[in-house]
Each structure stands twice: as C-alpha cells, then as structure tokens.
C-alpha positions in Angstrom: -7.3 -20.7 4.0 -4.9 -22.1 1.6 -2.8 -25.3 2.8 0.4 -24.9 2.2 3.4 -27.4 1.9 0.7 -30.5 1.9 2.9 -31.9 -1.0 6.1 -32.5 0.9 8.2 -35.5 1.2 6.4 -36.8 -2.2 10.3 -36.8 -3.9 12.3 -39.9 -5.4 14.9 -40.9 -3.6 17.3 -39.2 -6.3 15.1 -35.8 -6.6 15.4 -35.9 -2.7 19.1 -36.0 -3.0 19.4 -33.7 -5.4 16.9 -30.7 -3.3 19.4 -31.7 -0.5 22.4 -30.4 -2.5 20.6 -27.4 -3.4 20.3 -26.8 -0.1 23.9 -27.5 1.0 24.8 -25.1 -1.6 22.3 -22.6 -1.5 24.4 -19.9 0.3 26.6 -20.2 -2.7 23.6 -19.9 -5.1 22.7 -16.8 -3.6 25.9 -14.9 -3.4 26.3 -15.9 -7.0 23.1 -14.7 -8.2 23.6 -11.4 -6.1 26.6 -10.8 -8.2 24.7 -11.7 -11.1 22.5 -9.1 -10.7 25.0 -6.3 -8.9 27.7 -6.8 -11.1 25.9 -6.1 -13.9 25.9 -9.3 -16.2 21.8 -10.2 -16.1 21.4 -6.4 -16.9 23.6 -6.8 -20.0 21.2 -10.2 -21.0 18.4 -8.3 -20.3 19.2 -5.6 -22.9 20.4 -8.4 -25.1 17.8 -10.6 -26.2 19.9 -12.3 -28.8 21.9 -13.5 -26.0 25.7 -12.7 -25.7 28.6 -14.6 -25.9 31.5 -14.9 -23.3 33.3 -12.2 -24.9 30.6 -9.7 -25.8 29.5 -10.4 -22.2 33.5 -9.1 -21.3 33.3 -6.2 -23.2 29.5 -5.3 -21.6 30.4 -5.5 -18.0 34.5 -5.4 -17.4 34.9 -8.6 -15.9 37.1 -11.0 -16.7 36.8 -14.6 -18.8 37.0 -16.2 -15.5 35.1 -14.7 -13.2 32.3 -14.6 -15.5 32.4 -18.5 -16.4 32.7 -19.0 -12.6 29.1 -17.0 -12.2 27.9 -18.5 -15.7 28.4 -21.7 -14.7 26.7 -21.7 -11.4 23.8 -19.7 -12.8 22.9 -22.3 -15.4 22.8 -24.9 -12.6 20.0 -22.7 -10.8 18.4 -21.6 -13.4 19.1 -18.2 -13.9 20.8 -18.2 -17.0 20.6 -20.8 -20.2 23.5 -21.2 -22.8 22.7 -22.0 -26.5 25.7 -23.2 -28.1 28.1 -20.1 -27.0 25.5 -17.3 -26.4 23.6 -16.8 -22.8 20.5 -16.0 -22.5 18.8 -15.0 -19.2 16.0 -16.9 -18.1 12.3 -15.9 -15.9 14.2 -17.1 -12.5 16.9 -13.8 -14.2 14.5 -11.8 -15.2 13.1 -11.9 -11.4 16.3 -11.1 -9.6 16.6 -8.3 -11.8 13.3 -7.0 -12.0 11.0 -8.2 -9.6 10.8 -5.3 -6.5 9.8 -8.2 -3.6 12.8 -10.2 -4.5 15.3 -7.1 -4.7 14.0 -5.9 -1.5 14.2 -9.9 -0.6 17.6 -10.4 -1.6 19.3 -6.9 -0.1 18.0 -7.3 3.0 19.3 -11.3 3.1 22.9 -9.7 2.2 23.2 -6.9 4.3 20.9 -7.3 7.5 20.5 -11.5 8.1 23.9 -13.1 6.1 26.6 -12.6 8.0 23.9 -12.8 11.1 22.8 -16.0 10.7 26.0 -17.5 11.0 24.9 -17.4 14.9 21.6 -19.1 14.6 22.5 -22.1 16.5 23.7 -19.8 19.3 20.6 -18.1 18.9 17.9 -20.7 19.1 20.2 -22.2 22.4 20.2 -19.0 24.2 16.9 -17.3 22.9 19.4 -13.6 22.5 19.7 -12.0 19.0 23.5 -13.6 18.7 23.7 -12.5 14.7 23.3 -8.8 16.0 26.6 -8.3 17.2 28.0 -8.5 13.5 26.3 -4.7 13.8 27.2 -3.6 17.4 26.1 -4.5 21.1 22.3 -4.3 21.2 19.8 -6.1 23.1 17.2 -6.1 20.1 18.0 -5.0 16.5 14.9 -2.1 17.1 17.1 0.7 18.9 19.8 0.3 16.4 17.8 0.6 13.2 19.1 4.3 13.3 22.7 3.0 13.9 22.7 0.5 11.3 25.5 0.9 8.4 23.8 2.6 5.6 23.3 -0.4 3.3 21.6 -2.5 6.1 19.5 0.5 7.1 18.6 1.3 3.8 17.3 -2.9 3.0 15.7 -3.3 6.5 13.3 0.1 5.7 12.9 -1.0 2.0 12.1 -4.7 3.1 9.7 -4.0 5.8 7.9 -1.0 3.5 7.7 -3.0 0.9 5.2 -5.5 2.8 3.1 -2.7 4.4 3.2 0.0 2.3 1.0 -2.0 -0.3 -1.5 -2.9 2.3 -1.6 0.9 3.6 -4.5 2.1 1.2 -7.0 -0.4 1.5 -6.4 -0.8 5.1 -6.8 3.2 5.6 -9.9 3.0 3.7 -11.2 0.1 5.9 -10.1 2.0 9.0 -11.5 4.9 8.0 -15.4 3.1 8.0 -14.9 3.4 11.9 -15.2 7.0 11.8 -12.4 7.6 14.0 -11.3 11.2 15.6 -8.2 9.9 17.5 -5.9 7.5 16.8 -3.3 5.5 18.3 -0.5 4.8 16.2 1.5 2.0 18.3 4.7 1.1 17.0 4.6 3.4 14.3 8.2 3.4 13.1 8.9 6.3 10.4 5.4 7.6 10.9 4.3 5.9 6.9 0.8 5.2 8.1 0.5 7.7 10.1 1.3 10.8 7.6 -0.7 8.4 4.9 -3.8 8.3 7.1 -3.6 11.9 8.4 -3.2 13.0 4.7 -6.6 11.1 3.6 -8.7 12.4 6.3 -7.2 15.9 7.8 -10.2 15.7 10.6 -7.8 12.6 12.1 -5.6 13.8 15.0 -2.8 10.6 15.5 -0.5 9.7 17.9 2.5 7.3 17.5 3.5 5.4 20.1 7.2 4.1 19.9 10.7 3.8 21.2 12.8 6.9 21.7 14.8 6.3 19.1 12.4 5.0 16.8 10.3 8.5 17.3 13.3 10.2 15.9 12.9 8.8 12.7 9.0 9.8 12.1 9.8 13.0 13.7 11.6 14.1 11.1 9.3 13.0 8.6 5.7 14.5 10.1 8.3 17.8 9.8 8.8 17.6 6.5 5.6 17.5 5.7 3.9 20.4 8.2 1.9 17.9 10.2 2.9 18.3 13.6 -0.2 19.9 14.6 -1.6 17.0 13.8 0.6 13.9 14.5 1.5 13.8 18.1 4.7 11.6 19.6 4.4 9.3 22.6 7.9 7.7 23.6 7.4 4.1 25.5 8.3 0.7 26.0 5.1 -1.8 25.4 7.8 -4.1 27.4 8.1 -1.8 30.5 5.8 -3.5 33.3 5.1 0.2 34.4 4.0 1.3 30.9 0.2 1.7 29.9 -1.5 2.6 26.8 -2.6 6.2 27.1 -6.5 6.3 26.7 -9.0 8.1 24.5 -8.6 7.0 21.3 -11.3 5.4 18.9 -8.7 3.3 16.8 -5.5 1.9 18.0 -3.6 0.8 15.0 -0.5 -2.1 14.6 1.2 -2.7 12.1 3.1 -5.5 11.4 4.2 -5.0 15.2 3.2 -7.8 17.3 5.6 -10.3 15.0 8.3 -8.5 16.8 7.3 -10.1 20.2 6.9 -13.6 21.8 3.5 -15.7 22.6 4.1 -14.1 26.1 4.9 -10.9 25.0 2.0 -10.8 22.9 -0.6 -11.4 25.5 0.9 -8.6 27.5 0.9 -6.3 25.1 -2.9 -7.1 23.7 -4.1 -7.6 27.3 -2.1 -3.3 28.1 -4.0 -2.4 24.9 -7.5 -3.9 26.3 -6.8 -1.9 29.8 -6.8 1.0 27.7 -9.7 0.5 25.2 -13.5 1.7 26.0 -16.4 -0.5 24.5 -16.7 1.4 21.5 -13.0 1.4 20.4 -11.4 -1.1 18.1 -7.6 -2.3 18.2 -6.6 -3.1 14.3 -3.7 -5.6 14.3 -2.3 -6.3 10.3 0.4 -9.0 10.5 1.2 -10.9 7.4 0.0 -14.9 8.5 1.7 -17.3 6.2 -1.1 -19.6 6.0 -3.7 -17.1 5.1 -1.8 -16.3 2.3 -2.9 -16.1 -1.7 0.1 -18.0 -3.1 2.5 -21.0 -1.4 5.8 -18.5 -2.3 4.2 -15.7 -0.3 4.2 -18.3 2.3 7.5 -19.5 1.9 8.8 -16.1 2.3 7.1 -15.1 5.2 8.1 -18.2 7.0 12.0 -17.7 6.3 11.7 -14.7 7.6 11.3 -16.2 11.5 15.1 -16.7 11.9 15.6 -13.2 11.4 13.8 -12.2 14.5 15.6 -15.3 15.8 19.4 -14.8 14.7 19.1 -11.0 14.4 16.1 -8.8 16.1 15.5 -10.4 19.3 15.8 -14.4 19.5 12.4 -15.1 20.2 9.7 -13.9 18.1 9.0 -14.9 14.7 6.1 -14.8 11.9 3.1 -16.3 13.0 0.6 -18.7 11.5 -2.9 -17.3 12.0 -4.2 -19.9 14.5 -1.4 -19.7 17.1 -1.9 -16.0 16.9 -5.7 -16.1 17.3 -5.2 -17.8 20.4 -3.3 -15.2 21.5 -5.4 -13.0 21.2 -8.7 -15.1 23.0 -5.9 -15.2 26.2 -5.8 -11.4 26.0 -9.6 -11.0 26.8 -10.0 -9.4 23.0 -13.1 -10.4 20.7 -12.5 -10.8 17.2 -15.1 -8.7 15.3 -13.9 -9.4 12.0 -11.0 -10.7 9.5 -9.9 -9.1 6.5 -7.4 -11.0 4.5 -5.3 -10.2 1.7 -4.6 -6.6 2.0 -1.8 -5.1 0.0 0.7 -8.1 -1.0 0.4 -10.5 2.1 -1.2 -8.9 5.1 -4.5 -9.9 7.4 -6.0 -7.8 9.0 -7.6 -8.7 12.8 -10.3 -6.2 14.1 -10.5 -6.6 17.8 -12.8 -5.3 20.4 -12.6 -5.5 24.4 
C-alpha cells in the first residue's frame, strides 16, 4: 500500500498562505472552471491551438468582453488557461476539464448533486442527518430518491457512481466467475449493471438483486430491455430492517461499492446478516474503492472528498473507507478474509470473504 499525504505541512510560511487562499476561494475556482468548460470557451482553445485573442474568443462563443475577461482572468490564476501577449491558450489542467471523463463525471456530480448540499455540512456532521438533501426534497437518505432526483442530478449521480464500477466490472466478473458459481446474490444492485453484465458472460448464471423498492424499479426496467428476466430475479428489502435476512442458497453474494453507504455499525450488521445466510462453501465479494490502497495519491484525493457527500447529502453518517478500519469490520462480523485483490477497474479492491 501506497502512503499517501506523508508530505504534508512541508510548505513555507508564504506557500502555506498562498494554498490557504486557494482554498478560501476554491468554490469560486470551480464554478469558474465549470463555465469554462459549459460555456464553451476551453472548447473554442481546444480547436484553436494558435490560441485566440479576446475578440476571436467573442465571436467563437457569444459572450461578452466582460464576462469572458472575468472567466479569463480567474482561469489563468488556476491554471487553466495561459495568455501570451493577447492570445489564450489552454493549458493540461484545460485540457482535463474538457476531456478527461473521471473529472467530467467529477465535476457534474459536485454541481448538481453535493453544491448547493454542502452548504449544510456543519448541520450535518452536528446532527449525523443528510441536512444538504433537502435542497432536493424531504428524504431520510438520498437512496429512495435517486428516481426522484431532477434530471441533471440523476443523470451525474448514475454517471459518477458508473464511472467508478463500471471499469472494475470485467475483471471482477472474470475473477468471480473462477468460483464456479450457479446462484448469485446480487445485494444492492442498483440498475442491475453487474448483474445484466455477469448474466451476459455466463448464461448458466441465474442472479438475484437484492434492493430497495424503489431502487428495483430502476434494474427492472433494464433486465426487460434486454429479455433477461428468466434469468435475473428481484428481491425487495431493507439490509437496515432488524426483521430482514439474507435469503439463502446462493454460491456468490456480490457488493458493490455498497457497504460505503453505511456506518462502522451498520456495516457489522449487515456483514454479520450476510454470514447468517452463507454455507461454508459460499463466498461474499465486497469491491469498495479504499483510498489508501490506491495506485496514484489523486485517486486518493478523490475518493476521500467524496466522504462529505454521504455526510452532507446521502445519509450523514457513512463515508469512504480506508482499508484498515474496514477490515476490522469485517474480523467483528465473524468473516475470514480469503483473499485481496487490489486495483480492479480505476480504483476498486476487492475483499473475498468466507464464514
């Protein structure tokens, strides 16, 4: 394992200053270079690798003299942009927000799920309640209202949390599939993605997802549209409810970035249900993206800023997990870990467990 953030506090005095004000000001950075980027002006530097002056830049994206210096000028302090003489150019740190899919997804779901949100943190971390969420509506958890969420938030929560698993779905299908399973258990399955994917590479798999109500509604119309519900069954529950148990029979139970929705408590509960249910011979996969089993410090970073999310907006009291808390976790439970596979897909780890 990598460790991260070893270097900090190793800033002058005036470089320690100076990250402080990028800080202070970072909300404004980021609106900026969301405008940047949705407004069309680091397309039009993109396509112009001569670089363009204020007016040429004007004439390519309909915005006025001022507005533009106004976004200029605070993208050359962050790097975003660099001016030679009178011509702008856009940078790497540009070409990213641009280009880059992991800091699109990144940036729309810090704009249209967690900005307005995490106005409410401090509430939040007081009262351990999701106080951001009612920017959306009156919900307990975010989870129920994924379905209910306006269509720009909906759309950035999906493409933020697919973009983290979906790259890790092929390798860890393949790694599941060693286990020679006949049934699996799905749990927390959301739009039924790794289901469909896993039923698709092996059509002797029957699967079941286990999931909220209204969570179920979302995969049912997916296994639909592809003809698979023969073969993908749909089990509504609450992990949470203290009458709920696992259903039994199954060789594989499969989750997915799921326990990172839950608290140390929680956790235990839910791993401890999931051993109830589990002969000796079955295997409970857990993939959870650990920020300090990670390849690279920025995968880190971003998995870490992702805890006051949960915090301000899902629930108020889970988060992203580093690998050792977790583990203990998992030793309260009662499980056995059998083996570790790390980097899988983009940032994921995944835990094979045995009761």
């Amino acid at each position: 394992m990598e460790q991260f953030f070893d270097n900090n506090d190793t800033a002058t005095a005036l470089e320690a200053q100076y990250n402080a004000q990028k800080i202070a000001f970072a909300p404004i950075v980021f609106q900026v270079a969301r405008s940047m980027r949705d407004l069309g002006v680091l397309q039009a530097l993109y396509e112009h690798k001569e670089g363009l002056d204020l007016g040429a830049l004007q004439e390519k994206t309909s915005l006025s003299a001022y507005g533009l210096l106004t976004l200029l000028e605070t993208s050359l302090s962050a790097d975003i942009v660099k001016q030679t003489k009178e011509r702008y150019f856009l940078t790497k740190t540009g070409y990213f927000l641009l280009k880059d899919p992991m800091t699109i997804a990144n940036m729309d779901y810090n704009h249209h799920v967690n900005y307005k949100g995490l106005f409410h943190l401090d509430e939040a971390i007081q009262t351990r309640k999701p106080e951001g969420l009612k920017e959306f509506g009156s919900w307990e958890t975010i989870y129920p209202a994924l379905s209910s969420l306006p269509k720009k938030a909906k759309e950035s929560w999906f493409a933020f949390d697919h973009l983290y698993s979906d790259s890790a779905f092929p390798k860890a299908i393949q790694h599941l599939l060693t286990l020679n399973p006949k049934r699996v258990l799905d749990v927390g399955g959301n739009t039924g993605k790794f289901s469909i994917s896993l039923t698709q590479e092996n059509p002797a798999l029957h699967v079941s997802i286990l999931d909220l109500p209204e969570q179920l509604a979302l995969a049912k119309e997916q296994i639909a549209a592809r003809g698979l519900q023969e073969r993908i069954s749909l089990v509504a529950g609450n992990v949470l409810d203290p009458d709920f148990a696992f259903p039994k029979g199954y060789d594989v139970l499969w989750m997915s970035q799921f326990l990172d929705c839950f608290s140390e408590e929680q956790i235990v509960e839910i791993l401890s249900k999931a051993k109830h249910s589990m002969d000796k011979t079955a295997t409970l996969c857990v993939m959870e993206p650990f920020w300090d089993r990670q390849r690279f410090e920025a995968s880190a970073f971003c998995i870490i800023n992702t805890s006051p999310y949960f915090t301000a907006m899902a629930n108020g009291y889970s988060k992203m997990y580093h690998s050792e808390d977790f583990l203990r976790l998992v030793r309260k439970a009662g499980l056995d870990v059998v083996e570790i596979l790390d980097h899988v897909g983009i940032c994921q780890t995944i835990l094979m467990l045995r009761a």
